[in-house]
N, C-alpha and C positions, 0 to 999 in steps of 0.2 A: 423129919418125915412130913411131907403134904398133906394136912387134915382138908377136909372137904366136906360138906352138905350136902345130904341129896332128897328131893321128894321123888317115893317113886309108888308108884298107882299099878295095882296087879289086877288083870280082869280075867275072868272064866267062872270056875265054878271052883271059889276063893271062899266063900261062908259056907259053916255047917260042916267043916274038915279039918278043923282047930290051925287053920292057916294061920290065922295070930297068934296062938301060943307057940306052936313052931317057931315062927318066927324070933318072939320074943327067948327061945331059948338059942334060937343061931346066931342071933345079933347078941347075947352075953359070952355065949360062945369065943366071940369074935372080939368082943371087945368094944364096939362100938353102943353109943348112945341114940337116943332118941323115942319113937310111939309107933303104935301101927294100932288101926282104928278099921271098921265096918264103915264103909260107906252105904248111901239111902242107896243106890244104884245096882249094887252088889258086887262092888268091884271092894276090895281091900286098897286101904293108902297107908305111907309108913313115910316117916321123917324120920333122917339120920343122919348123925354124923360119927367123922373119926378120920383115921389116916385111908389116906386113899385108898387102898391096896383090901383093906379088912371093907371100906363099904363096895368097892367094886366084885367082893364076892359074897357080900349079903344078897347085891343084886342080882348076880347070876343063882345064887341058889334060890331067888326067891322067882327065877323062870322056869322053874318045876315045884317048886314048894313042898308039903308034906306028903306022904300017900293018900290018894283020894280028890289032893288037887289039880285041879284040868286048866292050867293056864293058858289063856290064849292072848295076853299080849301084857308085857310088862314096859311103862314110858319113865321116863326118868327124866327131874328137870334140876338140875344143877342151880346151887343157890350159895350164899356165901357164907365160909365159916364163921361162926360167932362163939363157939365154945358154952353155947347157954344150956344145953339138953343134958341133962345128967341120968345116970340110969337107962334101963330100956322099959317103957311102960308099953302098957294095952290100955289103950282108951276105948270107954263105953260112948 
């Protein structure tokens, strides 16, 4: 299976809606590793990896994200696998 890296940066109305913990519970869900963090801007960022297939529907589920979140644009910038991310954390 093709494992993959991806950073992907979620903007709207992302803090204050437990879009992180969501998060961090779809991406164990899923099986894939990595963090998702509050940006100062108020956009959410999230580093991830795994087999392709499992982060290309973290990404798609994170362009609606939890109830209460209003995304309005999700970018994804493709990086290379390293296998170093273990776990799915929430960074402060």
């Amino acid at each position: 299976m093709d494992k993959v890296k991806a950073m992907i940066r979620i903007v709207g109305v992302v803090q204050g809606v437990f879009y992180r913990y969501s998060t961090q519970q779809k991406a164990q869900e899923l099986g894939v590793n990595g963090w998702v963090h509050n940006c100062g801007d108020g956009s959410v960022e999230c580093l991830v990896e795994g087999e392709r297939d499992k982060v290309e529907a973290l990404i798609q589920w994170c362009r609606q994200g939890p109830p209460g979140a209003r995304v309005v644009k999700v970018t994804t910038q493709w990086e290379e696998y390293t296998g170093e991310l273990k776990g799915f954390s929430i960074k402060y």
